[in-house]
C-alpha positions in Angstrom: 74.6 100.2 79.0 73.0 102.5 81.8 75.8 102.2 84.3 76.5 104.7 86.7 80.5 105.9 86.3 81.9 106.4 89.7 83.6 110.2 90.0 87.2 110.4 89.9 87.0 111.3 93.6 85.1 108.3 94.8 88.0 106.2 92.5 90.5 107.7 94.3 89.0 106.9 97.8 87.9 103.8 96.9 91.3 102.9 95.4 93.2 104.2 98.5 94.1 100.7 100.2 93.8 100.8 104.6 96.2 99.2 107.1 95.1 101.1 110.2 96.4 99.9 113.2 94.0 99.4 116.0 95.2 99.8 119.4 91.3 99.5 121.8 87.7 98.5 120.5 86.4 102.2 121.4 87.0 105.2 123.6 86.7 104.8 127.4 87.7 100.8 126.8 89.9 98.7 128.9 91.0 96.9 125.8 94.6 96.8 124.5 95.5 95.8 121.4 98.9 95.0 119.8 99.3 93.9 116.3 100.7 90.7 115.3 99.7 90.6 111.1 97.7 93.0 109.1 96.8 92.8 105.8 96.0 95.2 103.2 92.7 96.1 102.8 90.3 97.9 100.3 88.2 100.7 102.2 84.8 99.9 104.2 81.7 99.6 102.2 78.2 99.4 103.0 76.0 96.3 101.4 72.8 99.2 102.3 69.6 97.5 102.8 70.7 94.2 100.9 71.3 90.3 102.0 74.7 90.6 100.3 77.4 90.4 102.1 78.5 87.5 101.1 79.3 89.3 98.0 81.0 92.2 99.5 82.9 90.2 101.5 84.4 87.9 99.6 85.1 89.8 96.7 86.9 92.5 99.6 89.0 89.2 100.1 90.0 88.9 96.6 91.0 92.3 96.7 93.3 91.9 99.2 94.8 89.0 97.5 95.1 90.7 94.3 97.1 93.1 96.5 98.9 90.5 97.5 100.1 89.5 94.0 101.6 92.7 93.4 98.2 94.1 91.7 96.8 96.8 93.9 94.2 99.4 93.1 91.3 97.1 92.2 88.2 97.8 93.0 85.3 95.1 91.9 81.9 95.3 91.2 79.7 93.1 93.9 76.7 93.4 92.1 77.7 91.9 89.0 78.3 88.9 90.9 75.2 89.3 92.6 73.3 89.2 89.1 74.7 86.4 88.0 74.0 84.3 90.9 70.7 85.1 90.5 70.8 83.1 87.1 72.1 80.3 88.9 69.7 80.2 91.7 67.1 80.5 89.3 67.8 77.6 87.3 68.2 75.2 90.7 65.3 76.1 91.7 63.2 75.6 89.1 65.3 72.4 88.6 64.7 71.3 92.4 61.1 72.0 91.7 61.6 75.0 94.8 63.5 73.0 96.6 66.5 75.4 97.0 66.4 78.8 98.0 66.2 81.7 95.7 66.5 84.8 98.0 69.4 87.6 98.7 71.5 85.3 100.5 74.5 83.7 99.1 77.8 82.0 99.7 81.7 82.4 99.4 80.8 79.6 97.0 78.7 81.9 94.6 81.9 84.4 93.8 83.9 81.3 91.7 80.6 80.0 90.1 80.1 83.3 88.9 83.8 84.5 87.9 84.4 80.7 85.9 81.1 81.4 83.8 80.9 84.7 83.4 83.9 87.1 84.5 84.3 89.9 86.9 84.2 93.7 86.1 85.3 96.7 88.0 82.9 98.5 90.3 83.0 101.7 88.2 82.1 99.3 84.9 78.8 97.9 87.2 77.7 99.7 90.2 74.1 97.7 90.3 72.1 101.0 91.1 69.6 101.2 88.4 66.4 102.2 90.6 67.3 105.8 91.4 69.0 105.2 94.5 72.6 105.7 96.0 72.5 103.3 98.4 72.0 99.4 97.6 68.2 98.0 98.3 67.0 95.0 97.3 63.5 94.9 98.9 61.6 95.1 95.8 64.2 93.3 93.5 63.7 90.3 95.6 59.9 90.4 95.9 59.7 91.3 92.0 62.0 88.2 91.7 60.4 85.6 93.6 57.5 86.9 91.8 58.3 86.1 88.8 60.1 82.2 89.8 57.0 81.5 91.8 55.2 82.0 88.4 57.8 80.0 86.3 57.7 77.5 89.0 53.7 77.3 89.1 53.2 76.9 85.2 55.7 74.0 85.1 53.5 72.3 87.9 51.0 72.3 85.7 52.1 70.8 82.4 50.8 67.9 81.1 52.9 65.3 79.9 53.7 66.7 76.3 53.9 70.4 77.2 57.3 72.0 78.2 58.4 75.3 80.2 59.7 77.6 77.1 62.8 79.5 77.3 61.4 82.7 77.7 61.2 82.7 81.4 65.4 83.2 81.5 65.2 86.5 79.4 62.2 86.8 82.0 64.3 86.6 85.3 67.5 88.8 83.6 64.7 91.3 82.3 64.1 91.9 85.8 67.8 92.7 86.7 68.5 94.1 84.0 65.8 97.0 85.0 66.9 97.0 88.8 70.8 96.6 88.7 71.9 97.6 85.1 71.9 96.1 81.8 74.8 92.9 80.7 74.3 91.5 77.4 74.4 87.6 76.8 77.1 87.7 74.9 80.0 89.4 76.9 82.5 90.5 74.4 79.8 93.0 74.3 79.8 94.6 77.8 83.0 96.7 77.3 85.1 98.7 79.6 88.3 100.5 80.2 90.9 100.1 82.9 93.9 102.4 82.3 93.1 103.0 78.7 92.7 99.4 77.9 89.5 97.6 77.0 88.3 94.8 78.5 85.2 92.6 78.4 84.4 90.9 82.0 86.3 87.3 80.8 89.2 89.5 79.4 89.3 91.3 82.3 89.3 88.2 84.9 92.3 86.3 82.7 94.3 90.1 83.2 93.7 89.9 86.7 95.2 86.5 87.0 93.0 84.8 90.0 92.6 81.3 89.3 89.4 80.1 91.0 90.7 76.4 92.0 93.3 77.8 94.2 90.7 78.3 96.9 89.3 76.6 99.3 86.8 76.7 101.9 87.2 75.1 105.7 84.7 74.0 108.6 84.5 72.3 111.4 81.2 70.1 112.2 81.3 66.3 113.7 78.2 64.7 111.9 81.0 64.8 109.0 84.2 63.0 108.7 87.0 65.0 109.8 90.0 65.5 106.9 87.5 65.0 104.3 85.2 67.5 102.1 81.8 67.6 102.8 78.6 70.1 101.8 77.6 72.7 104.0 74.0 72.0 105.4 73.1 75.7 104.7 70.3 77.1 102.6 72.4 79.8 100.9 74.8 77.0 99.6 72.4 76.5 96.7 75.6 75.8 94.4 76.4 73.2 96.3 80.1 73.9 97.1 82.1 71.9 99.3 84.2 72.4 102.3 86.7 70.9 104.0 86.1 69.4 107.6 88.8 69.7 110.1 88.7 69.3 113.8 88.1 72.8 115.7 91.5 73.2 116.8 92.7 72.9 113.2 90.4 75.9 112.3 91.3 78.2 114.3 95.4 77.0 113.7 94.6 77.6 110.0 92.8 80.7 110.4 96.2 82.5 112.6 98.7 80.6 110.4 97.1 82.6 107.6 97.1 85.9 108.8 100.8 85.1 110.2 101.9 84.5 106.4 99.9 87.2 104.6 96.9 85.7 103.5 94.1 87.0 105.0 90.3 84.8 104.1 87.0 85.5 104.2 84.8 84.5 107.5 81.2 83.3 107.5 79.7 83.5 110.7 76.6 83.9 113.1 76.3 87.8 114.3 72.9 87.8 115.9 73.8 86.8 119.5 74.0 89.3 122.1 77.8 89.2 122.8 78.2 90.3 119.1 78.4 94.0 119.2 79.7 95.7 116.3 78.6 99.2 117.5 81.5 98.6 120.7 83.9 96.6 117.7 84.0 93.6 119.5 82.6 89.4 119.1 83.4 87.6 122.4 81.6 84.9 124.4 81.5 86.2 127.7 81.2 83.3 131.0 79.0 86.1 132.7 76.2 87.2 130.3 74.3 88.6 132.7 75.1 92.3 133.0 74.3 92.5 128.8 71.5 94.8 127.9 69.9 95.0 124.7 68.1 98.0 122.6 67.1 97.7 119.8 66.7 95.4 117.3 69.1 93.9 114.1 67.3 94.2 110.7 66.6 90.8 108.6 69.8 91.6 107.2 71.5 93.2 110.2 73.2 95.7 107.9 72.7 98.7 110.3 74.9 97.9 112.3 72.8 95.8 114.8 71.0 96.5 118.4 72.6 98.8 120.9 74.5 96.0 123.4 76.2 97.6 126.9 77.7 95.8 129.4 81.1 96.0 131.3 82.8 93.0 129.0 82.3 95.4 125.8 84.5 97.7 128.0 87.5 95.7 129.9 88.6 92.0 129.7 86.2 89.5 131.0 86.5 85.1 131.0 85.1 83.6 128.3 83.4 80.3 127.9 86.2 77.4 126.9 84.1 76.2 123.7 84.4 72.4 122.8 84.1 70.7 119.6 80.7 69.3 121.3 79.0 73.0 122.4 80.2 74.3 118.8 78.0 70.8 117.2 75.2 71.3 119.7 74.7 75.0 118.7 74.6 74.0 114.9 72.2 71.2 115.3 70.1 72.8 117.1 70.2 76.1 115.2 71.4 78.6 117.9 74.3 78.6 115.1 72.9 79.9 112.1 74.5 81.0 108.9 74.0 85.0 109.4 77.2 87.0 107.7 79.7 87.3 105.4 83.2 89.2 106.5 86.9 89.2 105.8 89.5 88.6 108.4 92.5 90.9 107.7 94.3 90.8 110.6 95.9 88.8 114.0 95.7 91.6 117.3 96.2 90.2 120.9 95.4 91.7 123.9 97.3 92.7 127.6 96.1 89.4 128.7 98.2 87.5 125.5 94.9 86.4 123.9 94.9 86.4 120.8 91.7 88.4 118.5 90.9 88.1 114.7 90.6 92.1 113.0 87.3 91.2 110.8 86.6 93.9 107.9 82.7 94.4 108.0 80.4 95.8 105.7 78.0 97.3 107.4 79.9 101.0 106.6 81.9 103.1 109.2 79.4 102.8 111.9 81.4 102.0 115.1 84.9 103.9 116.1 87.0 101.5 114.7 85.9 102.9 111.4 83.8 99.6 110.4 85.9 96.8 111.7 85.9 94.7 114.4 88.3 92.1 117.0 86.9 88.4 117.5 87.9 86.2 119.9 89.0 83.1 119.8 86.1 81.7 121.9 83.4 83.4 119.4 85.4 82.5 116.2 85.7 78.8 117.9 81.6 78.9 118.4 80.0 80.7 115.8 82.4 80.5 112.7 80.5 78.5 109.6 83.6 78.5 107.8 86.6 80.1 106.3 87.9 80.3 102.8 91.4 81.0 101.7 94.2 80.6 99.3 95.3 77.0 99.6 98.7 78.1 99.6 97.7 80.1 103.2 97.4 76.4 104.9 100.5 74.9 106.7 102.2 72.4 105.0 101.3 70.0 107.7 97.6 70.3 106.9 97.6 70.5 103.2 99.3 67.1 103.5 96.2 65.9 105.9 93.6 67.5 103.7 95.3 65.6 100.3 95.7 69.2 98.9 98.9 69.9 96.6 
């Protein structure tokens, strides 16, 4: 295989777990912070130029919780999960005849498809840079991509009614990232790897690690479905089709600080792109008064460069926020001022002088603000713009596992 070992050093960095305690947003800030629950947490990464947060995130999540299990020092490799995700989209959509989306994008979703089917490996085992690059960029992976479905699609348009697709156009789609993010073979007891001296393959190496995939769960909060029960998210990057449960806002945001308040963090999908989102000042809030925001600057499709430049006074000192109902959080949704945007993981419960209460969200968007690539939410934007949540079941209350029918 043409992987890319990491260097010892980068091992040891990436290996050296973070539980900074935040005490402001950024210099000069009114803000002040006192922690209630922290997690720990792998180090900051950057997704680079890439849709793939999703990945980044969530597999930061399952970090943490093999850190929670007693199993610290893992470190695993996001774009092996991206590649084989990529298999599954690509079967959907020719399946769906287009009909489902085949792009960067994912979901929380993707990460147990993937580790069920086909394992997990170690970051050093897969880095995914095999285009003469350091940092991640998946501009002309994902045009050579669609490129190549759009063909696959196209000729099965066309057949007549005794012709058939063949089943080269698979070897097609994994020639393609095999060239871009490294080579796997078919059969995985040949991709080997050591951890600690030991060999592994990538299903060897998921049964030592010991996550079982069925423990978690994914929650929302959206009144066109029936509350208590599981329903699909509505999103185009849920292409596998994973369900959620669907609990009333109030129970969301209770779920989400129970959590944190009994060690389990959980990975947040969310909308970034309004303007009271500003990772650059390390803060998400929904402000009553927008008025004295100013914007330069623009976010990139993938808004992985940290975002536009936002000032105004409530990035700076304590302002009201907008009370957000069960009906403004619907009404955003519907009418797609809510849109699925980001991927992060939520390590930790802060409140502020004032007694309100902020979520400590791990980005991965690299160390660009001062609170070295994390960020506080507030209730009032978690309330508004959160997609959903996913956790360990065992991180609900007893109380709602016995609503939701979960053992």
């Amino acid at each position: 295989m043409k992987n890319k070992i990491l260097s010892l050093f980068t091992l040891l960095i990436a290996f050296n777990l973070s539980a900074q305690d935040f005490t402001t947003n950024k210099e000069g800030s009114e803000y002040k912070f006192k922690k209630i629950a922290q997690m720990e947490s792998t180090p900051v990464l950057s997704q680079g130029w890439t849709g793939t947060c999703w990945s980044f995130s969530a597999l930061s999540f399952f970090e943490s919780e093999l850190e929670r299990m007693g199993k610290d020092g893992h470190n695993l490799a996001e774009m092996y999960i991206v590649y084989h995700a990529y298999l599954g989209k690509a079967e959907k959509y020719v399946r769906t005849d287009g009909n489902t989306n085949f792009d960067e994008g994912g979901a929380f979703h993707d990460i147990p498809w993937v580790i069920k089917r086909y394992g997990i490996v170690p970051s050093e085992a897969f880095q995914g840079l095999n285009y003469g690059s350091e940092r991640h960029n998946h501009a002309e992976l994902s045009e050579v991509l669609k490129g190549t479905i759009g063909g696959v699609l196209k000729a099965s348009k066309g057949l007549s009614t005794n012709d058939a697709l063949s089943s080269s156009w698979h070897k097609a789609i994994r020639g393609v990232l095999d060239a871009y993010l490294g080579e796997v073979p078919e059969n995985l007891e040949e991709f080997k790897f050591k951890v600690d001296g030991k060999e592994y393959n990538p299903v060897s190496y998921r049964d030592e690690l010991g996550l079982n995939m069925d423990d978690y769960i994914s929650l929302t909060s959206f009144s066109n479905h029936p509350y208590y029960q599981t329903c699909q998210l509505a999103i185009a990057d849920n292409w596998a089709w994973g369900n959620s449960y669907n609990v009333p806002l109030a129970d969301l945001w209770k779920a989400a600080t129970y959590a944190l308040k009994e060690g389990y963090s959980f990975a947040w999908g969310a909308d970034v792109s309004e303007d009271y989102f500003s990772f650059r000042s390390g803060l998400a809030i929904v402000p009553k008064d927008r008025a004295t925001i100013k914007v330069s600057g623009r976010n990139n499709s993938n808004f992985s460069d940290a975002g536009a430049e936002k000032k105004a006074n409530c990035f700076m000192e304590p302002v009201e926020e907008e009370k957000i109902t069960q009906e403004m959080r619907q009404a955003a949704y519907d009418n797609k001022q809510t849109t699925d945007d980001h991927g992060m993981h939520a390590v930790g419960l802060y409140k502020d002088q004032n007694g309100k209460e902020y979520l400590l969200i791990k980005n991965s968007w690299g160390k660009r603000n001062e609170c070295d690539g994390f960020f506080f939410t507030s209730q009032a934007y978690f309330d508004y713009k959160t997609i959903n949540i996913y956790l360990h079941k065992d991180g609900l209350s007893k109380e709602l596992k016995g609503k939701l029918g979960i053992d």
